[in-house]
PDB file with one MODEL, atoms N, CA, C and O in Angstrom:
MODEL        1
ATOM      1  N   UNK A   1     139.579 148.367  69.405  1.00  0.00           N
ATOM      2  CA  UNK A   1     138.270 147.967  68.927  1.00  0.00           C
ATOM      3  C   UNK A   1     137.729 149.022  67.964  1.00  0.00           C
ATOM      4  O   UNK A   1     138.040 150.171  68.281  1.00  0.00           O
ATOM      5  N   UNK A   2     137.039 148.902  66.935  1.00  0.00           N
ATOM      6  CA  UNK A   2     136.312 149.337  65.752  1.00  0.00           C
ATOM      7  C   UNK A   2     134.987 148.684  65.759  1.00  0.00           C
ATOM      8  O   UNK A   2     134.697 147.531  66.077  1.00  0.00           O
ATOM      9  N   UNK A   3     134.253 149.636  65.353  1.00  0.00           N
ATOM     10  CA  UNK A   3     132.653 149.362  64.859  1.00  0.00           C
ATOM     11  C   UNK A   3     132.564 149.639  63.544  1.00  0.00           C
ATOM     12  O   UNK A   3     132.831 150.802  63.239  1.00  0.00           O
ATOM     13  N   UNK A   4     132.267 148.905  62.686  1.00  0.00           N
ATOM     14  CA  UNK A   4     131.753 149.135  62.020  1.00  0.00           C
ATOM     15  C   UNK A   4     130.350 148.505  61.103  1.00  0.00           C
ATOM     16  O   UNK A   4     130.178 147.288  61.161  1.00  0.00           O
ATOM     17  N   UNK A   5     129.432 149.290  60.324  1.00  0.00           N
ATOM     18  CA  UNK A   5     127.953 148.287  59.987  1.00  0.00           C
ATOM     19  C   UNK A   5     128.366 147.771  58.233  1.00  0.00           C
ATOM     20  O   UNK A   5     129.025 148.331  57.358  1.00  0.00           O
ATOM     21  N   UNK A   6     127.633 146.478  58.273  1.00  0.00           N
ATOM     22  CA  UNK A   6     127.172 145.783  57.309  1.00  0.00           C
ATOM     23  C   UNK A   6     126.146 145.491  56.858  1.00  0.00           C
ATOM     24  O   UNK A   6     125.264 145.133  57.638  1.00  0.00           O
ATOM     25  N   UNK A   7     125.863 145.538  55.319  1.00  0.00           N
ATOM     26  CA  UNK A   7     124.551 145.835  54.772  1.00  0.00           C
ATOM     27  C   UNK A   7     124.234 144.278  54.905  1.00  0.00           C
ATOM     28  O   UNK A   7     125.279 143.642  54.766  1.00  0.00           O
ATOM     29  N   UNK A   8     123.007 143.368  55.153  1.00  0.00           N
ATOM     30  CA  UNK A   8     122.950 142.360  55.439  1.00  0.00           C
ATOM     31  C   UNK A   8     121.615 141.942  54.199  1.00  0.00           C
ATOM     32  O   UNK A   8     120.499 142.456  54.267  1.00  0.00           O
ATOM     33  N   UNK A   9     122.000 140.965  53.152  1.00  0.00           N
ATOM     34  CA  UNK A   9     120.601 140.636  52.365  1.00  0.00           C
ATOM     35  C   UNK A   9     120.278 139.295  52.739  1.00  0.00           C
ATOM     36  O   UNK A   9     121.138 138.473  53.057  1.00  0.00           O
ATOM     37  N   UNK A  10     118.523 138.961  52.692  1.00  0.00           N
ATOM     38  CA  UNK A  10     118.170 137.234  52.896  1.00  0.00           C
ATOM     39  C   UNK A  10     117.977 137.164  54.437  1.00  0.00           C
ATOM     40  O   UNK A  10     118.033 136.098  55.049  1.00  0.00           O
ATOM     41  N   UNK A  11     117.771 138.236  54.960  1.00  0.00           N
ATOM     42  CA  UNK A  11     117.171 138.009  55.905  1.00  0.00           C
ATOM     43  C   UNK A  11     115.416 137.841  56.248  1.00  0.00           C
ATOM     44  O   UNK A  11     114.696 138.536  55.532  1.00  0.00           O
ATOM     45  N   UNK A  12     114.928 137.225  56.983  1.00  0.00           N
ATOM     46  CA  UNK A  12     113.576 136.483  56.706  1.00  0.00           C
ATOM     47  C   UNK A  12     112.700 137.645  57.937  1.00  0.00           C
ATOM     48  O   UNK A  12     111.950 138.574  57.639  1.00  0.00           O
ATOM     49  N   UNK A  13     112.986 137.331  58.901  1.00  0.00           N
ATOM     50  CA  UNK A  13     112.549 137.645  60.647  1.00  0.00           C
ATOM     51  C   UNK A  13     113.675 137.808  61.424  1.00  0.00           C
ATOM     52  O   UNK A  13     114.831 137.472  61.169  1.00  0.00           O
ATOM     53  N   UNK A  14     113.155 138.442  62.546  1.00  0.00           N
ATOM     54  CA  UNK A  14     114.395 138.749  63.486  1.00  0.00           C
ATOM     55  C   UNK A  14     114.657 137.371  64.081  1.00  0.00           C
ATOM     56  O   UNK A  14     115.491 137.308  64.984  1.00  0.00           O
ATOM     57  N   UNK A  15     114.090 136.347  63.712  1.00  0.00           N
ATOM     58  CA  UNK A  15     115.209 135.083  64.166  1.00  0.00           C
ATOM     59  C   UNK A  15     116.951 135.255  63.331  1.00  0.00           C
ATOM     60  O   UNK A  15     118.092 135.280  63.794  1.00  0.00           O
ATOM     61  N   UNK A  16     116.558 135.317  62.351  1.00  0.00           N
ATOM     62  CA  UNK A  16     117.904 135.581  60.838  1.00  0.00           C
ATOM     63  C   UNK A  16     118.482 136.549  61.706  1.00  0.00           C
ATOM     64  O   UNK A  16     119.703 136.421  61.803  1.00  0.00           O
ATOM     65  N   UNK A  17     117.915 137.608  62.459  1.00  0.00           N
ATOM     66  CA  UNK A  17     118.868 138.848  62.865  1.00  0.00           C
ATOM     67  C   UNK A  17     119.592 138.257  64.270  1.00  0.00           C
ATOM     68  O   UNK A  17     120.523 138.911  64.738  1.00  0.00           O
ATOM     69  N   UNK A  18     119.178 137.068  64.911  1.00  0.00           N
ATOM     70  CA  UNK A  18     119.404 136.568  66.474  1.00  0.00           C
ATOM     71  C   UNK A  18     120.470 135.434  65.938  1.00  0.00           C
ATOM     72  O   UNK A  18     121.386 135.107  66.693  1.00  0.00           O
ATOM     73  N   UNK A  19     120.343 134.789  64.538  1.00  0.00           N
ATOM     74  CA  UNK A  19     121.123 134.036  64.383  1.00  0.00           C
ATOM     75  C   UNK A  19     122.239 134.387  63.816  1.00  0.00           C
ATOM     76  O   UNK A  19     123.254 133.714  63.991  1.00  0.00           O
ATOM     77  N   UNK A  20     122.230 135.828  62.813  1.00  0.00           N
ATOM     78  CA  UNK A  20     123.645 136.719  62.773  1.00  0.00           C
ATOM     79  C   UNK A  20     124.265 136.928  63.595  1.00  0.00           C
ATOM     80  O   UNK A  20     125.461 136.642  63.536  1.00  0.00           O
ATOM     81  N   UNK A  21     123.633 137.601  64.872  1.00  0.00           N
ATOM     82  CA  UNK A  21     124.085 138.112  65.964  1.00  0.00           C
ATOM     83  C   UNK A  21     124.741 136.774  66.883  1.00  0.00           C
ATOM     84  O   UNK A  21     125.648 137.130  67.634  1.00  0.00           O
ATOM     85  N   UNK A  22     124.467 135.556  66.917  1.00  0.00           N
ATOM     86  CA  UNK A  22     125.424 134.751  67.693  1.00  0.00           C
ATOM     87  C   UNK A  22     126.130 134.395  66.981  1.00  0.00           C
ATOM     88  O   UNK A  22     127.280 134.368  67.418  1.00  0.00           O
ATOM     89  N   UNK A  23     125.945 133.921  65.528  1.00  0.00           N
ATOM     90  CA  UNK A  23     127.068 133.577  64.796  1.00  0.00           C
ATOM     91  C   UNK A  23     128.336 134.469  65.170  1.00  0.00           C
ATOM     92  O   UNK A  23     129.276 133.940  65.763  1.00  0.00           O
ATOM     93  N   UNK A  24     128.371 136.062  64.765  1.00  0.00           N
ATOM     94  CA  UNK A  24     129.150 137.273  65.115  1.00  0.00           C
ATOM     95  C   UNK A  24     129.741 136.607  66.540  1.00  0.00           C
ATOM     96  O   UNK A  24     130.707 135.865  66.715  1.00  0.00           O
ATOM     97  N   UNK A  25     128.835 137.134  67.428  1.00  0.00           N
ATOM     98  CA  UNK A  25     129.821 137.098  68.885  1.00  0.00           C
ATOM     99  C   UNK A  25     130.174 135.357  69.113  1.00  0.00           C
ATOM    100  O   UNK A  25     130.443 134.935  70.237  1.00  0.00           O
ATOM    101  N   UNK A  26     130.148 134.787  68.356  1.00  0.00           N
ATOM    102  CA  UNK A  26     130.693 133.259  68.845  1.00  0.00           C
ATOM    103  C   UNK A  26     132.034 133.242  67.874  1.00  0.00           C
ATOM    104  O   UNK A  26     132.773 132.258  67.891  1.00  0.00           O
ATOM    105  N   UNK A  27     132.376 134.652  66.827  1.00  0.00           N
ATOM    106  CA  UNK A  27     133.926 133.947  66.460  1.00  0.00           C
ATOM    107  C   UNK A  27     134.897 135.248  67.208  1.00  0.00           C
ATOM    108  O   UNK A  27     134.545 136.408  67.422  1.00  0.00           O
ATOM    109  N   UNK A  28     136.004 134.697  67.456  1.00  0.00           N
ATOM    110  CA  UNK A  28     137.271 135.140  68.290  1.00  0.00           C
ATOM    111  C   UNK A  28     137.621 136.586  67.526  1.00  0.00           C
ATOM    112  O   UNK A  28     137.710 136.658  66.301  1.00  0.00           O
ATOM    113  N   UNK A  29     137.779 137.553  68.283  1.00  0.00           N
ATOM    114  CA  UNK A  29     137.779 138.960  68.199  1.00  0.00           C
ATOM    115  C   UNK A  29     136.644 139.993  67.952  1.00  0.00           C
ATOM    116  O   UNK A  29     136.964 141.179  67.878  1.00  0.00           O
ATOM    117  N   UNK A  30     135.484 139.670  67.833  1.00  0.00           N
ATOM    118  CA  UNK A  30     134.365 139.800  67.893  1.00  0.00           C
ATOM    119  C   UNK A  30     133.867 140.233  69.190  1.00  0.00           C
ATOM    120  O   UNK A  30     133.612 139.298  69.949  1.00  0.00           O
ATOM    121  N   UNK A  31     133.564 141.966  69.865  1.00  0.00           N
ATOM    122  CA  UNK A  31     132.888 142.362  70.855  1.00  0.00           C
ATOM    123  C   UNK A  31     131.805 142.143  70.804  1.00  0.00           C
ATOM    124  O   UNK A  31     131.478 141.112  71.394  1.00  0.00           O
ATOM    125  N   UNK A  32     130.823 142.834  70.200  1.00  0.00           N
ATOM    126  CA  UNK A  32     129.488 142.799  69.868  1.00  0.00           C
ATOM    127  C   UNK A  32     129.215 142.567  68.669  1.00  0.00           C
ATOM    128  O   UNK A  32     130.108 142.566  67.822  1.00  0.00           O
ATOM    129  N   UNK A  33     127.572 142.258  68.279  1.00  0.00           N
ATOM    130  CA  UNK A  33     127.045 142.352  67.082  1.00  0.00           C
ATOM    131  C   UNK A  33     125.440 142.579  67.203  1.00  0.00           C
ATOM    132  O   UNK A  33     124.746 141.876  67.938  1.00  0.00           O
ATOM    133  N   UNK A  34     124.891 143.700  66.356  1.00  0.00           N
ATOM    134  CA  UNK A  34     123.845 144.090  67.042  1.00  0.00           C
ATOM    135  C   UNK A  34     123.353 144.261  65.591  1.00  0.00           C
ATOM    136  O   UNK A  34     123.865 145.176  64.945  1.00  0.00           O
ATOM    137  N   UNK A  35     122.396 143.467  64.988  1.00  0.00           N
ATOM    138  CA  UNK A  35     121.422 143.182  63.803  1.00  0.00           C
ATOM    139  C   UNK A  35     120.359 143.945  63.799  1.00  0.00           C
ATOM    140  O   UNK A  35     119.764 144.008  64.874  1.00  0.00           O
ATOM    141  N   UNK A  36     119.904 144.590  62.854  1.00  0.00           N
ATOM    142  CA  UNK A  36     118.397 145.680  62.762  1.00  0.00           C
ATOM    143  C   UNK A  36     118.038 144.411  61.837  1.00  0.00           C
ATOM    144  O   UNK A  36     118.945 143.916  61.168  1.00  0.00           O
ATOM    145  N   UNK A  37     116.837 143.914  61.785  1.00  0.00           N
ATOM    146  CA  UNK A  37     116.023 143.427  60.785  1.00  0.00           C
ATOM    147  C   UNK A  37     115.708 144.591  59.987  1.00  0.00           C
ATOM    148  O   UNK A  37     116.222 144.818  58.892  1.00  0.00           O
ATOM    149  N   UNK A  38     114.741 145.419  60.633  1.00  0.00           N
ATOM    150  CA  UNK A  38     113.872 146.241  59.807  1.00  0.00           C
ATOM    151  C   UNK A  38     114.861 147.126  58.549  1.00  0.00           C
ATOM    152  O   UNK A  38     114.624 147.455  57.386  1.00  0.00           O
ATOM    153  N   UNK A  39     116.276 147.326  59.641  1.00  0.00           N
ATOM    154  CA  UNK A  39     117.089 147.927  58.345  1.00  0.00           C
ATOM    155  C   UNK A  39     118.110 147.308  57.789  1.00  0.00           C
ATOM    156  O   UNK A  39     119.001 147.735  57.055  1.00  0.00           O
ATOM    157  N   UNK A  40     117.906 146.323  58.186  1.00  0.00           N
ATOM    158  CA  UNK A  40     118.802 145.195  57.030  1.00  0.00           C
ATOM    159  C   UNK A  40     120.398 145.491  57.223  1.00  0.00           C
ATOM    160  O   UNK A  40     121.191 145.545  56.283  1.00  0.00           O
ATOM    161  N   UNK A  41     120.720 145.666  58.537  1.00  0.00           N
ATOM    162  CA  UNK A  41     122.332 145.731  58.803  1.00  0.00           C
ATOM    163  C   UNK A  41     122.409 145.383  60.072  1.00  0.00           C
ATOM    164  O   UNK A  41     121.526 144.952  60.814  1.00  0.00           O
ATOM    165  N   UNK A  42     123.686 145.630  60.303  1.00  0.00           N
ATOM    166  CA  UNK A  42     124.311 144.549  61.753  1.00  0.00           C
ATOM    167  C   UNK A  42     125.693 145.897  61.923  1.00  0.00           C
ATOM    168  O   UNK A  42     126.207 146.549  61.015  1.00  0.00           O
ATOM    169  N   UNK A  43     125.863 145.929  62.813  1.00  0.00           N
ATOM    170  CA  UNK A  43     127.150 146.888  63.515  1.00  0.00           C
ATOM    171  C   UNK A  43     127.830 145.963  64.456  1.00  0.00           C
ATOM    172  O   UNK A  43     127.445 145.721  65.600  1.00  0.00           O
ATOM    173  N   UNK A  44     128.644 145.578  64.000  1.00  0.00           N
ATOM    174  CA  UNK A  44     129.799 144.786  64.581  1.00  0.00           C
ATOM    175  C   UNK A  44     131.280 145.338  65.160  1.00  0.00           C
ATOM    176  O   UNK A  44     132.202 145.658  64.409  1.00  0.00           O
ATOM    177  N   UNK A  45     131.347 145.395  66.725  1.00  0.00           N
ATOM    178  CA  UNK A  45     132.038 145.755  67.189  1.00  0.00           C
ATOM    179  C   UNK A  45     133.572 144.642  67.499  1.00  0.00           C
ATOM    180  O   UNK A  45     133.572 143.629  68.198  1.00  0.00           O
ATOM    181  N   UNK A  46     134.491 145.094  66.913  1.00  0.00           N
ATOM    182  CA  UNK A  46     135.743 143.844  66.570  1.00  0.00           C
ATOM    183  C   UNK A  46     137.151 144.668  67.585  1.00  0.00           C
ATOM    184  O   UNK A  46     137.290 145.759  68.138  1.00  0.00           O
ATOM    185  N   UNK A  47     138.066 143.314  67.396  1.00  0.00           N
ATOM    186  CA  UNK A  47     139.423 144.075  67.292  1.00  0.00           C
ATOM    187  C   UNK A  47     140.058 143.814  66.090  1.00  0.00           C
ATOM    188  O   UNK A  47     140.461 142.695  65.773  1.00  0.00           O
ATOM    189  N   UNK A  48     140.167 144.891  65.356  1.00  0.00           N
ATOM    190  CA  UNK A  48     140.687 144.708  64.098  1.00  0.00           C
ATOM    191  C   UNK A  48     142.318 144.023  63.848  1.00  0.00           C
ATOM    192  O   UNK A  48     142.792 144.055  62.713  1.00  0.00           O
ATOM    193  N   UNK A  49     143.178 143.360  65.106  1.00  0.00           N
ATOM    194  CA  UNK A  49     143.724 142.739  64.874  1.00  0.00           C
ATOM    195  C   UNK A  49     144.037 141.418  64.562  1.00  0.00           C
ATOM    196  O   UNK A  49     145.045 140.945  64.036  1.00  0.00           O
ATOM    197  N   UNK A  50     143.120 140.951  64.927  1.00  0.00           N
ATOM    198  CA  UNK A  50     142.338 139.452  64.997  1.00  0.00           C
ATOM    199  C   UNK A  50     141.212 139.328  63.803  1.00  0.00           C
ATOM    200  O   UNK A  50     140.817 138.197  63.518  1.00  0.00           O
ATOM    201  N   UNK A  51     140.903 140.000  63.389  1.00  0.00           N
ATOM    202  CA  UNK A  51     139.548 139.743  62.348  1.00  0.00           C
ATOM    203  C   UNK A  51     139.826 140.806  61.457  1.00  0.00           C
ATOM    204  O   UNK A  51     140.362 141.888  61.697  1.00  0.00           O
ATOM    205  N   UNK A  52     139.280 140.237  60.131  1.00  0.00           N
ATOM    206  CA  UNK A  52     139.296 141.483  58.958  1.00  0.00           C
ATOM    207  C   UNK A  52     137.844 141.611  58.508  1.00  0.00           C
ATOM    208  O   UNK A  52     137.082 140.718  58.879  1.00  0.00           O
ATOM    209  N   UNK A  53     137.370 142.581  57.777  1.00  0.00           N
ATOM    210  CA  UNK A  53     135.773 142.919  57.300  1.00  0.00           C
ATOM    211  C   UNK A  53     135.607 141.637  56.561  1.00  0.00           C
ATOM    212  O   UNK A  53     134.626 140.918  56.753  1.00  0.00           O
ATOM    213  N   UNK A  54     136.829 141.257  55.471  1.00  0.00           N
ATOM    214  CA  UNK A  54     136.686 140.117  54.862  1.00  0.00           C
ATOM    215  C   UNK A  54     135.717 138.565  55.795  1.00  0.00           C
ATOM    216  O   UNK A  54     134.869 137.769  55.391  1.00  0.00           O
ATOM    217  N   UNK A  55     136.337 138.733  56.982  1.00  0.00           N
ATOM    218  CA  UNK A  55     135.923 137.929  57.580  1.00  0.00           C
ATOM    219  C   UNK A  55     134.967 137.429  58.267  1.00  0.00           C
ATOM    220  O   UNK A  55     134.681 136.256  58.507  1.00  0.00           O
ATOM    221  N   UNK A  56     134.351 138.682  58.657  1.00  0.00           N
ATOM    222  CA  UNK A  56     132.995 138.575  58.931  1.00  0.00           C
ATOM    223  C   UNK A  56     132.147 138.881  57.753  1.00  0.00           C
ATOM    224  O   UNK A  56     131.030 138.375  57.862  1.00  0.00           O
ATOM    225  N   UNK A  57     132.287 139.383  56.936  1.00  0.00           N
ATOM    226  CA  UNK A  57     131.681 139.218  56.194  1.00  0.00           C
ATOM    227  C   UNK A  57     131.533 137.223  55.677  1.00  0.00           C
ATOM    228  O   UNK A  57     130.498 136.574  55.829  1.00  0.00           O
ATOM    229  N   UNK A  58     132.598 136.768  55.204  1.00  0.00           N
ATOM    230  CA  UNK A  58     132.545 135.191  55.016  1.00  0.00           C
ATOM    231  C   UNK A  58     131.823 135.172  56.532  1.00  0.00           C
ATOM    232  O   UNK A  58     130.841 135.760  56.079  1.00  0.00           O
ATOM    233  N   UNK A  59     131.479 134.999  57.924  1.00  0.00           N
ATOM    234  CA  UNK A  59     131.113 134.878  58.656  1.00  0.00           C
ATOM    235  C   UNK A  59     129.283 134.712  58.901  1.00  0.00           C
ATOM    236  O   UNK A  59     128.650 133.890  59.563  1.00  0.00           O
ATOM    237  N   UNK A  60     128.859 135.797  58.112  1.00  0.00           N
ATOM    238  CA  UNK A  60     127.991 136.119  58.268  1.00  0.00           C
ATOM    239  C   UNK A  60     127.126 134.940  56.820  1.00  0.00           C
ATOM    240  O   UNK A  60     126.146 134.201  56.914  1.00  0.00           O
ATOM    241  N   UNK A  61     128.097 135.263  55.536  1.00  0.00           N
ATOM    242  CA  UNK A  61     127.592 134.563  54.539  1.00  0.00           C
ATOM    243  C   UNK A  61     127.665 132.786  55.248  1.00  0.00           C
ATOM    244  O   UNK A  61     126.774 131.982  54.976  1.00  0.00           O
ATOM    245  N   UNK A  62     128.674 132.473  56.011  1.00  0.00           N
ATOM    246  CA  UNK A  62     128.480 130.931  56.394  1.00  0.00           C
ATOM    247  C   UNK A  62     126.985 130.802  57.312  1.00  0.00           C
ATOM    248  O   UNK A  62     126.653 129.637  57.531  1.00  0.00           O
ATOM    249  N   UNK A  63     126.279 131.625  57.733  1.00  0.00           N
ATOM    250  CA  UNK A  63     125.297 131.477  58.489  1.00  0.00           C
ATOM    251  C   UNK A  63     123.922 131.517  57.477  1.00  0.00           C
ATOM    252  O   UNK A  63     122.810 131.159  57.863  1.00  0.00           O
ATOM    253  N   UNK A  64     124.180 131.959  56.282  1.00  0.00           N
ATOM    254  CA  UNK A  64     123.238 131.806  55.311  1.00  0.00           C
ATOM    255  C   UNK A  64     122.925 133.034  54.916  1.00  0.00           C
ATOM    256  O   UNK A  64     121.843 133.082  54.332  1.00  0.00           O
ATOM    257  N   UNK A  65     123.529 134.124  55.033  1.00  0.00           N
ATOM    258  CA  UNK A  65     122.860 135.792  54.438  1.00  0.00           C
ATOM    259  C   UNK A  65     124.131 136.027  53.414  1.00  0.00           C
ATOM    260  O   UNK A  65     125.111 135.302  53.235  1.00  0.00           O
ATOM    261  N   UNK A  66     123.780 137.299  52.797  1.00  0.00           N
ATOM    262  CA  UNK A  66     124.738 137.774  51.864  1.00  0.00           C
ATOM    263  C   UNK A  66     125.008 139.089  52.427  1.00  0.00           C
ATOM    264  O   UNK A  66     124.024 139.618  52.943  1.00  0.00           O
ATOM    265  N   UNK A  67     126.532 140.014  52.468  1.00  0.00           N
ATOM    266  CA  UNK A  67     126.713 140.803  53.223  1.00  0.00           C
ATOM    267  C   UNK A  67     127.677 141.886  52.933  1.00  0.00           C
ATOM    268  O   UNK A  67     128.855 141.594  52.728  1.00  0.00           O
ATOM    269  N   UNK A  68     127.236 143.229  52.897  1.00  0.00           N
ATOM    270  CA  UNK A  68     128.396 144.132  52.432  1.00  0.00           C
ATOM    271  C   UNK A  68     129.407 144.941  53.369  1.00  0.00           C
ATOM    272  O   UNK A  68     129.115 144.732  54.547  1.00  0.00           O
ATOM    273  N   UNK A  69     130.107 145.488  53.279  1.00  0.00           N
ATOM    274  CA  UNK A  69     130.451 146.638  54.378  1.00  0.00           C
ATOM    275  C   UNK A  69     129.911 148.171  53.592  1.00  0.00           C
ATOM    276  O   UNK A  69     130.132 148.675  52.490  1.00  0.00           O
ATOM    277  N   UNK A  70     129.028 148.612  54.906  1.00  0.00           N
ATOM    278  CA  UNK A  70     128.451 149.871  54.585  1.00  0.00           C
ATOM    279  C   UNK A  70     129.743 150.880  54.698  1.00  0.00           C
ATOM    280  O   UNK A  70     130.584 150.668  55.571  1.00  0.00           O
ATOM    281  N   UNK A  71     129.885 152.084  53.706  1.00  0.00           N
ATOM    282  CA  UNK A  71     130.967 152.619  53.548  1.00  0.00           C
ATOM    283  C   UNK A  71     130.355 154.050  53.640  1.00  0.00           C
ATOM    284  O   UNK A  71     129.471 154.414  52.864  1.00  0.00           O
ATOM    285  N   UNK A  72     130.852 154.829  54.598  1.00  0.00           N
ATOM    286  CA  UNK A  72     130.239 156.747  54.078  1.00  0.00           C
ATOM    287  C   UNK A  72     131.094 157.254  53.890  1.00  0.00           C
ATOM    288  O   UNK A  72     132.207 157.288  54.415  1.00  0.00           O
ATOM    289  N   UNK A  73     130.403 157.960  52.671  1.00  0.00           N
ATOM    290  CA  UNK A  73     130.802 159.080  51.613  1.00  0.00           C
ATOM    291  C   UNK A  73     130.476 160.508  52.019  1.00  0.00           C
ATOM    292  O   UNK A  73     130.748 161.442  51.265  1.00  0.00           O
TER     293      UNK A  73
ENDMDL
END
């Protein structure tokens, strides 16, 4: 398992952050998913054998947001 966060845009209210967050844990390899409204990202805990960033990312955009992977430098 890996964590890692995504920058999340088009979010409205923390409903948008409750409806990321089940979208996330309702697809297969997906531990957690834990949405900040206020800071506009989500930390998604996966098994990176089963799922790619690609994928949740498309995951997150099928639920109606637009979505990056946060990267540190």
């Amino acid at each position: 398992m890996i964590k890692k966060k995504f920058k999340i845009d088009g979010m409205h209210c923390t409903s948008c952050a409750m409806n990321i967050d089940g979208e996330l844990e309702d697809t297969e390899g997906v531990k957690s998913a834990s949405t900040n409204f206020a800071k506009g990202m989500v930390e998604v805990e996966y098994d990176s054998s089963k799922l790619s960033d690609k994928e949740i990312i498309k995951t997150i955009k099928t639920a109606g947001y637009s979505a990056e992977l946060i990267t540190n430098s």
